[in-house]
N, C-alpha and C positions, 0 to 999 in steps of 0.2 A: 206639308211641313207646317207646326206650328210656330207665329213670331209672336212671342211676348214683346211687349211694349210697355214702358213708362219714362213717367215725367215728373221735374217739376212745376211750379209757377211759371220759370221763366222758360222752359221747355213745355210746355201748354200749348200752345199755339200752332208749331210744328209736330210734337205730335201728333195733333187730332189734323193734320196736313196727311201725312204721311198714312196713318193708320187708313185713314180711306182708298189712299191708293192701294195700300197693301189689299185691303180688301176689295177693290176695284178687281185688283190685279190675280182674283181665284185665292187667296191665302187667310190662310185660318188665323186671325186675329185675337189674342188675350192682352186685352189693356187693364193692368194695372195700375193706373190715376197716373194723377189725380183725371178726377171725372168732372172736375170742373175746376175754375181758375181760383185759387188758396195763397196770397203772396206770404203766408205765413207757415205756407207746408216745407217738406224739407227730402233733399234729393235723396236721404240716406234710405228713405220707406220705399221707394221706387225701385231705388236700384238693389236694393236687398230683394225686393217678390221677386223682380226679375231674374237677377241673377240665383237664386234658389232653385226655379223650375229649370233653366239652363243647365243648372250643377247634377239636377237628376238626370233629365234628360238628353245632353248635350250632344248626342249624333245625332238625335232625331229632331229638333228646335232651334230656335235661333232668339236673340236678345235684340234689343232697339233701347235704348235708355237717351236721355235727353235731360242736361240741364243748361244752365247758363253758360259756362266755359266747358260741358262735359268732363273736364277731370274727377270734378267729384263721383258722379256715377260709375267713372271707368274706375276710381281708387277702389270702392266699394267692391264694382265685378270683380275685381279681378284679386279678390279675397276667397274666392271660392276655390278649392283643387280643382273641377274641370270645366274650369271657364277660360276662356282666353280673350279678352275683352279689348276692343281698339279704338282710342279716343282719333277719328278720323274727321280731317280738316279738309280734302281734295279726294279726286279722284282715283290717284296713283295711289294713295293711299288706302282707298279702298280695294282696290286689287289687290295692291302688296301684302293686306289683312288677311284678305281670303287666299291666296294662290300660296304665299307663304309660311303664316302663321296660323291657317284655319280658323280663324277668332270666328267666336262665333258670339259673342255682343259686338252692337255697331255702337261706339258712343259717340253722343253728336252734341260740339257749343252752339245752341240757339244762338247766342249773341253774337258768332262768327260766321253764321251760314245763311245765307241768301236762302228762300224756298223750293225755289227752280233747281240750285247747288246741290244742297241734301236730297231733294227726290234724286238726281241723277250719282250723288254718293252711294244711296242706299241702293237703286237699282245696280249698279257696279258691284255693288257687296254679294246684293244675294242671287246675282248669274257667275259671280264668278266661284271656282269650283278649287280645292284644295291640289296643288300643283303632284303631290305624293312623292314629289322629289327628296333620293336620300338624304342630304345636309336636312331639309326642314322638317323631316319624321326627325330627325338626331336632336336637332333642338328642341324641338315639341316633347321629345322624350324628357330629356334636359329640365327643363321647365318643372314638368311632371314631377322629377324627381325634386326637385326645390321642394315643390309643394309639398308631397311624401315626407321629405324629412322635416318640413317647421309641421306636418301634424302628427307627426312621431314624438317629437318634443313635446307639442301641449299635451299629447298623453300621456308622454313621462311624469311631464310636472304636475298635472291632473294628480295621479295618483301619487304624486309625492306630499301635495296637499290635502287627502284623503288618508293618507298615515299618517297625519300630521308634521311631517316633516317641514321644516322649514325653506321658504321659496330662496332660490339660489339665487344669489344678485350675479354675478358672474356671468358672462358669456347668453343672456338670456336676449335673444333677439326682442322680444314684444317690450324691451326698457329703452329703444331707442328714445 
């Protein structure tokens, strides 16, 4: 299996922790940065490469994104149709990601987790295995379809803007 990995500045430090275990631990490592510490880089370039190869390959790879509170990375993942990305703070939580929701980005707050903490997070993540129980395929499906239908929409309006048509202000999710 491959794990993509990135970070930002303030997610630096943990992940060049972790990535060694990972590779310690037999697994196929692609670190997307930073490749060195930038307090001027920004979590959006991380979690975008990351979750990109994720979105191709997502049965057969797995994600690691790391910034400062992790939200930002996990908002970004989980902009993709088949990601399922879990900002995870404990351990139960890591289970619950995997056994429940099959996430398959781990996102992690530097600024909340001890080093000790996130190794024993991530190793939780990636032994534990998708439960295949009916409810959580029904939501998973669920999900799926969310996503289905907001990229049904930008194609509508894609091509509504390509006839020139003008853009609907009405009911258009992305004017939140």
């Amino acid at each position: 299996m491959i794990i993509y990995i990135g970070a930002d500045h303030r997610g630096f430090g943990l992940k060049e922790y972790l990535s060694g275990i990972l590779r310690q631990s037999g697994f196929t490592v692609v670190d997307f940065g930073n490749d060195h510490y930038d307090e001027n880089d920004d979590f959006v370039d991380f979690a975008r490469a990351v979750a990109e190869k994720v979105n191709i390959d997502y049965e057969g790879s797995r994600g690691i994104l790391i910034c400062g509170s992790g939200v930002g990375v996990d908002v970004v993942a989980n902009r993709y149709p088949n990601v399922r990305s879990a900002l995870v703070g404990n351990t139960d939580q890591a289970f619950d990601s995997r056994n429940d929701d099959n996430a398959n980005i781990l996102c992690l707050g530097a600024n909340y987790l001890e080093s000790a903490v996130a190794k024993k997070i991530l190793e939780i993540w990636l032994q534990t295995s998708f439960s295949e129980e009916v409810r959580y395929k029904r939501r998973i499906n669920k999900i799926a379809e969310v996503s289905a239908n907001l990229i049904g929409f930008l194609e509508a309006e894609s091509r509504k803007l390509e006839e020139g048509e003008e853009e609907e202000k009405i009911d258009n999710p992305l004017s939140w």
